[in-house]
C-alpha positions in Angstrom: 14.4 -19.4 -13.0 12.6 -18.9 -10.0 9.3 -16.6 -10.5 8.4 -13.6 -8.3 4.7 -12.6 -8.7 3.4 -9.5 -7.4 0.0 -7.4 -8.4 -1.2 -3.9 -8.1 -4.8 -3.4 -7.7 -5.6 0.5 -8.7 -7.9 2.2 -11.5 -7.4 4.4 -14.3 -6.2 7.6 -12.4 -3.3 5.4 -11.1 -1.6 4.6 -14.2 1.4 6.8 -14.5 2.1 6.1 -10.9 2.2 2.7 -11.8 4.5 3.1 -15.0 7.0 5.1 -12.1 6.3 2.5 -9.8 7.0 -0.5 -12.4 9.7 0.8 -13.8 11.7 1.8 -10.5 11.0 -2.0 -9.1 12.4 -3.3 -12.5 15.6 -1.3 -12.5 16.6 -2.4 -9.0 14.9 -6.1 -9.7 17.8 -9.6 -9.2 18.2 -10.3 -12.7 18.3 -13.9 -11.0 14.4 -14.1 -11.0 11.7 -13.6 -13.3 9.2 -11.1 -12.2 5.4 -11.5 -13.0 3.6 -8.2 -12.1 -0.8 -8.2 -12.6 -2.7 -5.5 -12.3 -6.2 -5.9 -11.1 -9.0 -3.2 -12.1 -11.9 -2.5 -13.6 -11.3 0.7 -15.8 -8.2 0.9 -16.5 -8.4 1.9 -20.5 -6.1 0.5 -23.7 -4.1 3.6 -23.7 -2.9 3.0 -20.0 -2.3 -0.5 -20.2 0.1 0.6 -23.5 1.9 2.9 -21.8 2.5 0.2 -18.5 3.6 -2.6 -21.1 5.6 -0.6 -23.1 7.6 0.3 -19.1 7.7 -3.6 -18.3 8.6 -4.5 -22.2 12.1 -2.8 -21.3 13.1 -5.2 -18.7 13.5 -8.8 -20.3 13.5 -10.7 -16.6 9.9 -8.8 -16.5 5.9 -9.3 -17.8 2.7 -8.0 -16.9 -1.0 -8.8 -17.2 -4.4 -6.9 -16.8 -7.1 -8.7 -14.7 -10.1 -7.0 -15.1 -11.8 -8.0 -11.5 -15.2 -6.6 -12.6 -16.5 -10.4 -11.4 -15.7 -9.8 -8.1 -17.7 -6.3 -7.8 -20.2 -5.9 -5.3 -22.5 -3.7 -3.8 -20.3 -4.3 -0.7 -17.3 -3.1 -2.1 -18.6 -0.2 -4.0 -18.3 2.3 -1.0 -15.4 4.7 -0.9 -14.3 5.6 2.7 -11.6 8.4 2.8 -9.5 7.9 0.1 -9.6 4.3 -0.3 -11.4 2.6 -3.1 -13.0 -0.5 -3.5 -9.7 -1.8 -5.1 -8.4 -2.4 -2.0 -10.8 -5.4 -1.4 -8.9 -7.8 -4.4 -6.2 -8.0 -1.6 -8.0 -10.1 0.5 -9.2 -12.3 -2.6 -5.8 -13.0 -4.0 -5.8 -16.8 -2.8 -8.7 -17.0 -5.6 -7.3 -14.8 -8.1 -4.2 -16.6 -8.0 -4.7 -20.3 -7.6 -1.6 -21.0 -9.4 0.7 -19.3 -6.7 1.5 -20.6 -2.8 2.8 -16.9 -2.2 2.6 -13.4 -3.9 3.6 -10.4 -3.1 1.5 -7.1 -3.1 2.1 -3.6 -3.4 0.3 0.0 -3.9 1.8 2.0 -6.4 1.9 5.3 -4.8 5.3 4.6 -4.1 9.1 4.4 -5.7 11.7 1.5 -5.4 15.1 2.3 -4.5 16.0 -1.4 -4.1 15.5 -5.1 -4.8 12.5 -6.5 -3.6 12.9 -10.4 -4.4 14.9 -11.0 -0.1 11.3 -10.6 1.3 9.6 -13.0 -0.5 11.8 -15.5 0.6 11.1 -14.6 4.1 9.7 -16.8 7.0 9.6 -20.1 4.7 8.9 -22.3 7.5 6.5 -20.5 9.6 2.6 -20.7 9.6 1.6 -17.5 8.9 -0.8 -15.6 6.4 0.5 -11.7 5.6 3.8 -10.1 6.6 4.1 -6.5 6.1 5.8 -3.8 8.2 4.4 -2.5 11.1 3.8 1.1 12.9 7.1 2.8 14.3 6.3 6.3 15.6 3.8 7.2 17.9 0.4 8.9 16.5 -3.3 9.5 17.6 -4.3 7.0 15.5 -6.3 4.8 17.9 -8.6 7.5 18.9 -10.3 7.2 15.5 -11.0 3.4 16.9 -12.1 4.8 20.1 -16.2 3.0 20.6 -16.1 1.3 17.1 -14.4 -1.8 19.0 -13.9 -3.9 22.1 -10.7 -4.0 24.3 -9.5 -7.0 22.7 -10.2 -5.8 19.4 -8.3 -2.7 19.9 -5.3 -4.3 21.2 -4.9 -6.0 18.5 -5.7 -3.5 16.2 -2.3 -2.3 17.9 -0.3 -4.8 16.4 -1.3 -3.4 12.6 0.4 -4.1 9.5 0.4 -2.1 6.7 -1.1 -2.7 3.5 1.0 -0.8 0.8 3.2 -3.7 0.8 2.6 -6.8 2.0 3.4 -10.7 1.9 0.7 -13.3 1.1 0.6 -17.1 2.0 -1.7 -17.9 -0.4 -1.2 -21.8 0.3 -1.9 -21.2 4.2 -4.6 -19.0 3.3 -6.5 -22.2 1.3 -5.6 -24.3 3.7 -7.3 -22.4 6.6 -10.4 -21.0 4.9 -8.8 -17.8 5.9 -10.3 -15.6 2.6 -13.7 -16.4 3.4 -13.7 -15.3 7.1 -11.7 -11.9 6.0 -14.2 -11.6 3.1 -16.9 -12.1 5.8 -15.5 -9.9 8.0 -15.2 -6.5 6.0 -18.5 -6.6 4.8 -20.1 -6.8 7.6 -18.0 -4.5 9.8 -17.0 -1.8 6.6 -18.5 0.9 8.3 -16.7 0.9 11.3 -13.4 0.1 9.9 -10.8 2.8 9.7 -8.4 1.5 7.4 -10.4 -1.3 6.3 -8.2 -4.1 4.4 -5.3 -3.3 7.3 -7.8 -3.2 10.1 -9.5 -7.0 8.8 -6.4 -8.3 8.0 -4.8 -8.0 11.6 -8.3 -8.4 13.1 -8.7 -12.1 11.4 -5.4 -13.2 11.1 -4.0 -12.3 14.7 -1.4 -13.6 15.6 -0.6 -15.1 12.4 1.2 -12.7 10.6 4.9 -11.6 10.7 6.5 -8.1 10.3 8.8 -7.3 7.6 11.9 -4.9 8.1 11.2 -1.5 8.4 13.1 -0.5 4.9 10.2 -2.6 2.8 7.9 0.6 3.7 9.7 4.0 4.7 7.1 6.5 4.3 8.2 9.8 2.8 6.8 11.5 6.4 9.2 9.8 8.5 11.8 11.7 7.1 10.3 15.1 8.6 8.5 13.3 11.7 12.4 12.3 12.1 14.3 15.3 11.9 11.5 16.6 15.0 12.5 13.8 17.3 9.2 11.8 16.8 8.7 8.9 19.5 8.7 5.5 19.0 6.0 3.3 19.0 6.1 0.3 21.3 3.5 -2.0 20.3 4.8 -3.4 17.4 6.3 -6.6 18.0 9.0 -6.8 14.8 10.6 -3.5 16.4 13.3 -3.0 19.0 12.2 -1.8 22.2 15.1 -0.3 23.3 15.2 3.1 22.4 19.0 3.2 21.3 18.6 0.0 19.0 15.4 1.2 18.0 16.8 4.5 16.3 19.5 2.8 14.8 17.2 0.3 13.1 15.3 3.3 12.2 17.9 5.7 10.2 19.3 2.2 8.5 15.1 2.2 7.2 15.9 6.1 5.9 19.1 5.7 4.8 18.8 2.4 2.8 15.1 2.2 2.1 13.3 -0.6 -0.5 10.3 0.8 -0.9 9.4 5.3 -0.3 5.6 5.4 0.3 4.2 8.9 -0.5 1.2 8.8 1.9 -1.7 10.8 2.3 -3.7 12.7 -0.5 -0.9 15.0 -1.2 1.4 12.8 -3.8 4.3 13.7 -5.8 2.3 14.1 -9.6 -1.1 16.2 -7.8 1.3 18.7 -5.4 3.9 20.5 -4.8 6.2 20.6 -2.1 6.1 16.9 -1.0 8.9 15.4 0.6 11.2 13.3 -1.4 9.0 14.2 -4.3 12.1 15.1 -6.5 12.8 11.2 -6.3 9.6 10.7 -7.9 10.2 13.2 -10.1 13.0 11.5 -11.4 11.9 8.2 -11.7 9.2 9.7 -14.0 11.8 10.8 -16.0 13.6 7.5 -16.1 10.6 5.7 -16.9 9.8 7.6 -20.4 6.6 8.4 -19.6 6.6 12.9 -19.3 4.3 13.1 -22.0 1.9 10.4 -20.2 1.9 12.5 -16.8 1.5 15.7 -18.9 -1.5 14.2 -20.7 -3.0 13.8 -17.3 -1.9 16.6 -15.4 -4.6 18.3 -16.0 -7.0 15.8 -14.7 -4.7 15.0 -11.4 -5.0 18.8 -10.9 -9.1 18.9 -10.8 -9.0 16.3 -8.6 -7.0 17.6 -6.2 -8.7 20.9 -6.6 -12.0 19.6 -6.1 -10.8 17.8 -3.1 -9.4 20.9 -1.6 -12.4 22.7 -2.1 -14.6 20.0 -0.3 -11.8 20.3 2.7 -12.4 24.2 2.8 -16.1 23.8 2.5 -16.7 21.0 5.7 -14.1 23.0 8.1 -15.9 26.5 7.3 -18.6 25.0 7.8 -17.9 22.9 11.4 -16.5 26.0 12.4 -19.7 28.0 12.0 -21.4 25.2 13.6 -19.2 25.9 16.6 -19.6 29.4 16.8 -23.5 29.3 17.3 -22.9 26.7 20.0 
């Protein structure tokens, strides 16, 4: 039986997301593969990791195995830069974690699956290329955050972006190229003026090596409402039609039929209320057995939220009195 490995890299405050997430990739899983799913971390305790095997122990096509990664920590990757953490570095290690594997598949876990994952890691098996993922589709102001951080070059291909919530590795390609150590390289030397730092140095380095993955393998729960306003497409992403008409059909098929629903931003499903699609959640929650789990932390997903809302309120009362003396 052919064997489909993906990993998670998260910590401790992750962990019933991940049993929703596990569990709602394992019920829609091709019983025709066998499905090895790692988590990388650092902290995440014996209770958790419990709870995530007792999830995976349902589904007999299924496994999963803790690495702690507390080898790879650095200084370098200590930093926290919005609401990334430094577990978003062990993505662009994998070739090294993984020695065993020419390709992997990785995901966050902020997210449900509502259908099979194993077509996309067959995907592009004669091409040279070293991450697919899905790229942008609606039009934002997201390039004036890169606005005198880089050169004109740099910035269009920084236009080009893949995201990083669910991505394809070439492991073998990877090895072959000496591609980790130039990405490793990169982010630590540029960290501070990356935006959304494993995204931005994985287009950045591997450019134009990489490939885009149909839109359904990432349908964030925002395009739903960014939908229903008319929201314009984006035209610099090469795996997307360009003709308008093509391009919204391509587009509903994505909202209609997705794989993965990414719950993006700091509002998620278990820390607020009113979230879109957060019933779905919700529900997978309940599927997966794990109530008491999420009720055991609710409490703690609440104080962080809070405290994060506080810290919101604090800097915009206080840039707004900054801007009244001026």
């Amino acid at each position: 039986m052919d064997i489909i490995p993906i990993f998670f890299t998260f910590n401790n405050y992750y962990a019933v997301p991940a049993e929703v997430a596990f569990h709602s990739l394992l019920k829609h899983a091709s019983r025709a593969y066998s499905y090895r799913l790692y988590v990388l971390h650092t902290d995440v305790t014996e209770s958790s990791m419990r709870n995530i095997e007792k999830v995976v122990g349902r589904f007999p096509h299924a496994s999963v195995e803790f690495i702690d990664t507390s080898a790879f920590d650095c200084e370098e990757i200590r930093q926290a830069k919005g609401h990334f953490s430094k577990e978003i570095y062990y993505k662009l290690i994998a070739a090294e974690i993984f020695p065993q594997y020419d390709r992997i598949i990785c995901s966050d876990v902020d997210v449900v699956f509502m259908d099979d994952i194993s077509p996309s890691f067959f995907m592009f098996p004669d091409e040279n290329f070293y991450f697919a993922g899905v790229g942008q589709v609606l039009e934002s102001n997201r390039m004036k955050n890169y606005q005198g951080k880089f050169n004109a070059a740099e910035t269009e291909v920084l236009k080009k972006e893949i995201a990083a919530g669910y991505l394809l590795m070439n492991l073998k390609a990877i090895r072959e190229n000496d591609m980790q150590r130039r990405l490793t390289d990169f982010y630590r030397k540029n960290y501070p003026r990356l935006c959304l730092p494993e995204q931005d140095t994985i287009i950045l380095c591997c450019w134009p090596d990489i490939r885009y993955l149909p839109l359904e393998y990432v349908v964030c729960n925002s395009y739903y409402k960014m939908y229903a306003q008319g929201a314009a497409f984006y035209t610099d992403n090469d795996g997307f039609p360009k003709d308008k008409e093509q391009a919204r059909k391509v587009f509903t098929h994505a909202l209609e039929h997705p794989v993965q629903l990414h719950y993006v931003g700091e509002k998620k499903p278990w820390n607020s209320w009113g979230v879109m699609k957060q019933r779905i959640w919700f529900e997978y929650l309940n599927e997966s057995g794990c109530v008491s789990h999420f009720m055991q932390m609710l409490p703690i997903f609440a104080i962080r939220r809070l405290r994060k809302y506080s810290l919101k309120r604090f800097l915009k009362k206080t840039n707004e009195k900054l801007r009244t003396k001026r």
